[in-house]
C-alpha positions in Angstrom: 82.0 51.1 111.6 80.6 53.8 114.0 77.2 53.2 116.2 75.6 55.6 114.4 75.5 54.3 110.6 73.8 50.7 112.4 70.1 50.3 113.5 69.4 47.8 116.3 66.3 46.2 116.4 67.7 44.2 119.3 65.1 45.8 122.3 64.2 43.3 124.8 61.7 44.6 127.0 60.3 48.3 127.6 60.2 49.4 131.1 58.1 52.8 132.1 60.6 55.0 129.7 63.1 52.4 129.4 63.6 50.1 126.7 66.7 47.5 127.2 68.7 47.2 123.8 70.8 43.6 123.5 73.6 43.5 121.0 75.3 46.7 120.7 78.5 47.6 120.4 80.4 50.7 121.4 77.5 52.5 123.2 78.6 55.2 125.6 76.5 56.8 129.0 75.0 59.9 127.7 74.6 59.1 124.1 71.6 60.6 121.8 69.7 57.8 120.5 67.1 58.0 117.4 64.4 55.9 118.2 61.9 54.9 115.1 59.2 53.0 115.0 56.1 53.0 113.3 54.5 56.2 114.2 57.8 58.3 113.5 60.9 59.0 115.5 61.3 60.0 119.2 64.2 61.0 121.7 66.3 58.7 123.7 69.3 59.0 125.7 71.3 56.1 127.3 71.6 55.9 131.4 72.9 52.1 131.2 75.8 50.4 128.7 77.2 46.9 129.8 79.3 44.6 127.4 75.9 44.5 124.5 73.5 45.4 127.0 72.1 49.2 126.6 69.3 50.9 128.7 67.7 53.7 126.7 65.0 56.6 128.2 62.6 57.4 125.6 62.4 61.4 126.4 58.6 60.6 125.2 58.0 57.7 126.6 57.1 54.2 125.8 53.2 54.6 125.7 51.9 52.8 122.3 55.2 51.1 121.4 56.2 47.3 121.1 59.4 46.2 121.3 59.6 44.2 118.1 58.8 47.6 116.3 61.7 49.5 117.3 65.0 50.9 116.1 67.4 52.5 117.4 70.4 54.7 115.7 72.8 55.6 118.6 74.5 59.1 117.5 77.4 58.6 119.0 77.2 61.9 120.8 75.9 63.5 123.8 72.3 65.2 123.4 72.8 68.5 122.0 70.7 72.2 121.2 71.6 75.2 119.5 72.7 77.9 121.3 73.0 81.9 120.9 70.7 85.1 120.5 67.8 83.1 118.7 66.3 81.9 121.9 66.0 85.6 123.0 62.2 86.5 123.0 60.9 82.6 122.6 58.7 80.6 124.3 58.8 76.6 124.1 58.1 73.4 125.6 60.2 71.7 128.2 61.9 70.2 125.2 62.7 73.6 123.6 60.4 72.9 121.0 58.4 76.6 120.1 55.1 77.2 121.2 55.2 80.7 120.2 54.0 80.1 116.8 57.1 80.7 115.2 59.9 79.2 113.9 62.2 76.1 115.1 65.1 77.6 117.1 68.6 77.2 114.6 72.0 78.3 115.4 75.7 77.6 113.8 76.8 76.7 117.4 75.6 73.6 119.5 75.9 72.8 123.1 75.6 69.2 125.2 72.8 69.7 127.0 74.4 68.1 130.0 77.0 70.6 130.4 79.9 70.2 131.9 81.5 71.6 135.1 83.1 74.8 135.7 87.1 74.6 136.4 87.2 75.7 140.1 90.6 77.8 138.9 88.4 79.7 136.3 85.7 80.8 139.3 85.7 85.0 139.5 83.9 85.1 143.1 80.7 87.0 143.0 80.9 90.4 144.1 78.0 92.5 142.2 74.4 92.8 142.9 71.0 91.2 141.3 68.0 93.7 142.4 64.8 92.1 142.4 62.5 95.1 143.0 61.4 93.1 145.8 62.1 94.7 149.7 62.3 91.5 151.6 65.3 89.7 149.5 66.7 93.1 148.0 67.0 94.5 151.9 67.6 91.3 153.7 69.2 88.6 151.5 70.5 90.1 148.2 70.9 88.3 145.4 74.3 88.0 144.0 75.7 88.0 140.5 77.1 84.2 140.1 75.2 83.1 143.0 72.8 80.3 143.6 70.5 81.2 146.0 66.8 79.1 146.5 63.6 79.8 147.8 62.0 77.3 149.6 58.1 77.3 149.8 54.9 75.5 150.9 52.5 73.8 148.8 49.8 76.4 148.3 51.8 79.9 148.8 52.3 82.3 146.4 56.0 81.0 144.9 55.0 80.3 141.0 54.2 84.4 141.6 56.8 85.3 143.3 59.5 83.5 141.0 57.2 85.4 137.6 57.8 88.5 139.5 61.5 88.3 139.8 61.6 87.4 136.6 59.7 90.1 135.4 61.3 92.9 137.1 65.1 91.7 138.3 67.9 93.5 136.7 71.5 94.3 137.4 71.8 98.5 136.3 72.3 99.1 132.8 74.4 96.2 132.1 73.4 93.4 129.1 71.2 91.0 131.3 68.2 88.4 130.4 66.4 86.1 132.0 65.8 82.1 131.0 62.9 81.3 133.2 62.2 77.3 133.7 58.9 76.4 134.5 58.4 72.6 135.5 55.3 70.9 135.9 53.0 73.3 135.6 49.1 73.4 135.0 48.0 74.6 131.9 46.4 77.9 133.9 49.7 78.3 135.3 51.5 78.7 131.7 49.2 80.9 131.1 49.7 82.8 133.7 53.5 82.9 133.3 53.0 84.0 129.8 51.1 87.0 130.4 52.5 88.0 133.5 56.4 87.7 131.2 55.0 89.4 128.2 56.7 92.7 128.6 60.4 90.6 129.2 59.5 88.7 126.3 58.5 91.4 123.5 62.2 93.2 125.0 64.0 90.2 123.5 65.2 89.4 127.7 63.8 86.7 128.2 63.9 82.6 127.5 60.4 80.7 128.5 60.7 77.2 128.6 57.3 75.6 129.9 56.9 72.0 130.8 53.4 70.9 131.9 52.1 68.4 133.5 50.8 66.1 130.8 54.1 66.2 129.3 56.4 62.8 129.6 58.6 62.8 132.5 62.0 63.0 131.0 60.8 65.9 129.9 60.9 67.2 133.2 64.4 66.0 134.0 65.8 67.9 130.5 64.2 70.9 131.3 66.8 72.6 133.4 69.4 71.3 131.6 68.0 72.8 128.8 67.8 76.4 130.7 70.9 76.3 132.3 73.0 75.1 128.7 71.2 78.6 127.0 72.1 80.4 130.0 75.9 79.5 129.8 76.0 80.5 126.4 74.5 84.5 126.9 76.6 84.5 129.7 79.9 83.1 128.7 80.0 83.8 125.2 77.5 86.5 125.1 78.6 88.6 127.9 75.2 89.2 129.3 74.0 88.8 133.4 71.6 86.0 133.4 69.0 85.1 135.8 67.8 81.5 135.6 64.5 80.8 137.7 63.8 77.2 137.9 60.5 76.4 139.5 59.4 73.9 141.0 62.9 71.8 142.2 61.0 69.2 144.0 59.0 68.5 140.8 62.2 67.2 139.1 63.3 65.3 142.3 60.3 63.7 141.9 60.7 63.0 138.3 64.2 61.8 139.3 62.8 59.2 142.0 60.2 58.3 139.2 63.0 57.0 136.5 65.2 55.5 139.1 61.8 53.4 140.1 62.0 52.2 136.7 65.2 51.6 136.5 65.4 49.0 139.7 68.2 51.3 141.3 68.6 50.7 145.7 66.3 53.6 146.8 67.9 56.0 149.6 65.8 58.2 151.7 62.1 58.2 150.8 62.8 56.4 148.0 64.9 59.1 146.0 67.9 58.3 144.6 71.1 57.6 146.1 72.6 60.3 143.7 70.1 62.8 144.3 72.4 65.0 145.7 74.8 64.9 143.1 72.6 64.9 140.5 71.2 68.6 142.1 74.9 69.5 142.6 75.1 68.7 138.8 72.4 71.9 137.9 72.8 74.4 140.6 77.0 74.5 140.1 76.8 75.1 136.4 75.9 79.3 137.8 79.2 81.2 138.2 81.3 83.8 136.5 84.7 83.2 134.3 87.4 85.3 135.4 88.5 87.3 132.1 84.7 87.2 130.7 81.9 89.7 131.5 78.6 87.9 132.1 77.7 85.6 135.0 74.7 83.0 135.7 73.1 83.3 138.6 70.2 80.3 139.3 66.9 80.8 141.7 65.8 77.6 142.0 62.1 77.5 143.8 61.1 74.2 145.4 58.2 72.8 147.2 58.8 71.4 151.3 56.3 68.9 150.8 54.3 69.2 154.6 56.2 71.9 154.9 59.5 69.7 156.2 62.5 71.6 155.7 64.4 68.3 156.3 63.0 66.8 153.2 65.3 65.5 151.1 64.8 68.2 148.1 65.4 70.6 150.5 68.0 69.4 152.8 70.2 68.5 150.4 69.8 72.2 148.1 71.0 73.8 151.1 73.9 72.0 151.5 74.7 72.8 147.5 73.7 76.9 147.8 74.2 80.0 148.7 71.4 80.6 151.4 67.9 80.4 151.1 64.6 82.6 151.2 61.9 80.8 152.8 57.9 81.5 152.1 56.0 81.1 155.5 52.7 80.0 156.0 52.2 82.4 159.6 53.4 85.4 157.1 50.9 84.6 154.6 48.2 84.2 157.3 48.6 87.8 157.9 48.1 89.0 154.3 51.6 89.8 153.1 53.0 89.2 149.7 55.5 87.8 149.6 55.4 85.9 152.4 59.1 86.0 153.4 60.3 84.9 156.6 63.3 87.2 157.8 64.8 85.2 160.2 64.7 81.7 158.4 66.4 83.6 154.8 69.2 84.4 154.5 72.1 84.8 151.6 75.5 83.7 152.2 77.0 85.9 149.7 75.3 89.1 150.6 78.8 90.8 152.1 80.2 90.1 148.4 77.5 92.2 146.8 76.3 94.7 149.1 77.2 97.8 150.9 79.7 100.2 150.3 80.3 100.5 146.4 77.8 97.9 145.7 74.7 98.8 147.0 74.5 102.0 150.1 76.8 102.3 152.7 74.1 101.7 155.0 72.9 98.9 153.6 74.3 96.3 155.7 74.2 97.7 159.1 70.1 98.1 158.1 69.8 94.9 157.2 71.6 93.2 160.5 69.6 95.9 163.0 66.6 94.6 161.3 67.3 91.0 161.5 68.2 91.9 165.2 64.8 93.5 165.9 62.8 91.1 164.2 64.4 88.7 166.2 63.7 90.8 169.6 59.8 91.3 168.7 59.6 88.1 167.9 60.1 87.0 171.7 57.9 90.1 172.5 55.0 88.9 170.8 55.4 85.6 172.4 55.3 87.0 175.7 52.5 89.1 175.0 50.7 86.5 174.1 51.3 84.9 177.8 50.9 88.2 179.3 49.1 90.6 177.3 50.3 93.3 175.8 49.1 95.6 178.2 51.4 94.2 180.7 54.8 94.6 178.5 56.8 97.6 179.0 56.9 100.8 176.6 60.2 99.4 174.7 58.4 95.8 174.3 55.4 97.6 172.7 57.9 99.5 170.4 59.2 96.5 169.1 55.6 95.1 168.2 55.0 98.4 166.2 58.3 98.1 164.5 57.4 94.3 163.7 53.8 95.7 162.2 55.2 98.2 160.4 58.0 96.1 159.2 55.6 93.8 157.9 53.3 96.3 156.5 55.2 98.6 154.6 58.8 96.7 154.1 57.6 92.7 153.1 54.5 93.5 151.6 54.3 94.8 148.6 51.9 94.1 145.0 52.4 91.4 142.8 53.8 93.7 140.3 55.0 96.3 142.2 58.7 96.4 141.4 60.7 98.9 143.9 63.8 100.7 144.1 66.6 99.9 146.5 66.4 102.9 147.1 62.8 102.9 148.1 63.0 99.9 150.0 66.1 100.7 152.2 63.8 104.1 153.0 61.2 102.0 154.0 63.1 99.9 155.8 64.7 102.8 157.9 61.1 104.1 158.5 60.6 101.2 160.0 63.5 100.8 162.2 63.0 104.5 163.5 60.2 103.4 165.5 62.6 101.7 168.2 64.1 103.8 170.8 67.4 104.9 169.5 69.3 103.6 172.4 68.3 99.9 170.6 70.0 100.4 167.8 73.0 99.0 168.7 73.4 97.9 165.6 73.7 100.7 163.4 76.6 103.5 163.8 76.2 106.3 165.4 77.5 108.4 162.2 74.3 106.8 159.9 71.7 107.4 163.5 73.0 111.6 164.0 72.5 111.8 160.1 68.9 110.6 160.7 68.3 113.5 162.9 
């Protein structure tokens, strides 16, 4: 007789979004559980089986609930969605429940929502481009098809806008590509916002919005990227589109994390996260990729939160161990009026060889990028001095670096909120910029790409 065709009425004590079942038998890790009680049916998924014992999370909690009034169905499977071209165009919940007014999502074909991970052997490496139509990561740290690449942020900056706008405007040339965007936490202002600044994606059948908001249970939180990244697999691998996946904001579903293993009773590591934190991350951001033999990819932006701005915090620390790079938001940047306020010489990507220059991007493009890195990093000393000395007392080549670092600023970072550009544009203004050094410190930049500047 399987689990599933026996209810157990068996639960011994409710926990924050745990309820501990007694007497059950042949109850696996991972399992969907129907829960039923008087007020209807909700979610549940087991963390915890030991000889009869069973620990269940309620994916809505256990808010109203009494133990004695509870049964639970175990399914004898893994949590699972539908999958395929219906999500195209939708907005939901964190659950993937609509919000959009329409119809339940339905599809022949279901997934596990946990996934499962990619064969190392099957890996293409990542060699193509995603363009972002924004300067500071197209020119400096380009995104790359199958890549995982994070930005990291400060409480307060601009990064729920900056992740919209990539998701708005990214796009890989022509080539089948949507974007499943995976918003965590937010504020009910911020959903709208994400709504209406995505409503162009959405009406063009490229995009996927899932929303969770604050008020919503926590497991919620935790099945939300799951959720994203199990429809992103299935555009991708099976139907042979480039997707984007934007997951914002990471340290919100750490924190979710820390909350359940609170509940649980599990040995807390560092600030009280869990031991498996990193794994459990590892778990998400290495379900991106590309299949060798197969034409779509998944590539995952996570955004996360430093909280105090500590980019040895956990969340943090440990997603750049897992990923490709980072692009990191700065508070100095912002306090000089740019959008978005990207810090060159803390971002970088990993990958960016793979997927730019020469048949990928411009032949220039990577000799640019590293002669800007190189200046940036030279006026950045500049300006420190100055600010001992004065800049009256530098030399003319130290004042040419603080105009290239204005003008750098000025008209390569900053850009509008919905101002997408070109790479073409942007590598322009980036050679404007560079042009205002003295040509003899250029060293980084051929001498073939300088004499056909003129």
């Amino acid at each position: 007789m399987s689990a599933g065709s026996v209810e157990y009425t068996g639960v011994r004590e409710l926990r924050g979004p745990l309820a501990v079942v007694q007497g059950v038998a042949g109850v696996g890790y991972d399992e969907y559980v129907q829960v039923r009680h008087d007020g209807g049916i909700r979610a549940g998924i087991v963390v915890e089986a030991d000889r009869d014992l069973a620990v269940v999370q309620i994916v809505e909690g256990t808010a109203g609930l009494t133990p004695s009034d509870l049964r639970m169905t175990f399914t004898g499977s893994p949590l699972r969605i539908p999958v395929g071209d219906a999500w195209l165009g939708r907005v939901c919940d964190g659950r993937g429940r609509p919000v959009d007014d329409g119809p339940p999502i339905s599809a022949a074909d279901t997934m596990p929502v946990a996934g499962a991970p990619l064969n190392p052997t099957w890996r293409e490496p990542p060699s193509e481009p995603v363009l972002t139509g924004v300067s500071g990561i197209d020119v400096l740290t380009t995104l790359v098809r199958g890549q995982k690449l994070p930005i990291f942020s400060v409480p307060g900056l601009p990064h729920l806008e900056l992740a919209t706008q990539i998701a708005a405007q990214a796009g890989v040339g022509g080539e089948p590509f949507c974007v499943v965007f995976a918003g965590l936490d937010l504020t009910h202002p911020d959903v709208a916002f994400v709504r209406d600044a995505l409503e162009e994606r959405a009406a063009a059948g490229e995009l996927v919005l899932l929303l969770n908001t604050a008020d919503a249970p926590v497991l919620e939180r935790i099945l939300t990227p799951r959720i994203a990244l199990t429809v992103a697999e299935d555009l991708a691998f099976r139907g042979g589109r480039h997707v984007l996946v934007v997951m914002t904001d990471m340290t919100s579903y750490a924190e979710a994390l820390r909350e359940v293993s609170t509940a649980r009773r599990e040995i807390p590591a560092r600030r009280a996260y869990p031991g498996y934190l990193y794994s459990d991350l590892a778990s998400l951001y290495e379900r991106c990729g590309r299949i060798k033999g197969r034409s779509g990819s998944v590539t995952v932006l996570p955004v996360l939160t430093m909280p105090g701005g500590d980019i040895t915090h956990p969340v943090p620390d440990l997603t750049g161990y897992i990923t490709e790079g980072q692009v990191v938001l700065s508070a100095e940047t912002a306090a000089h009026g740019v959008y978005p306020p990207i810090d060159p010489l803390a971002s970088l990507s990993r990958l960016m060889r793979s997927g730019a220059g020469p048949g990928k991007t411009r032949d220039d493009h990577l000799g640019l990028a590293a002669q800007l890195l190189a200046a940036m990093a030279r006026a950045r000393q500049v300006r420190d001095l100055a600010d001992l000395v004065g800049e009256a007392a530098l030399g003319e080549t130290d004042r040419r670096y603080l105009a290239f670092e204005e003008r750098f600023r000025t008209e390569v970072l900053d850009q509008g909120r919905s101002e997408a550009r070109t790479l073409t544009d942007s590598l322009e203004r980036a050679w404007q910029a560079v042009l205002t050094l003295p040509r003899h410190e250029l060293t980084m930049l051929p001498a073939d790409l300088l004499a056909r500047r003129g």
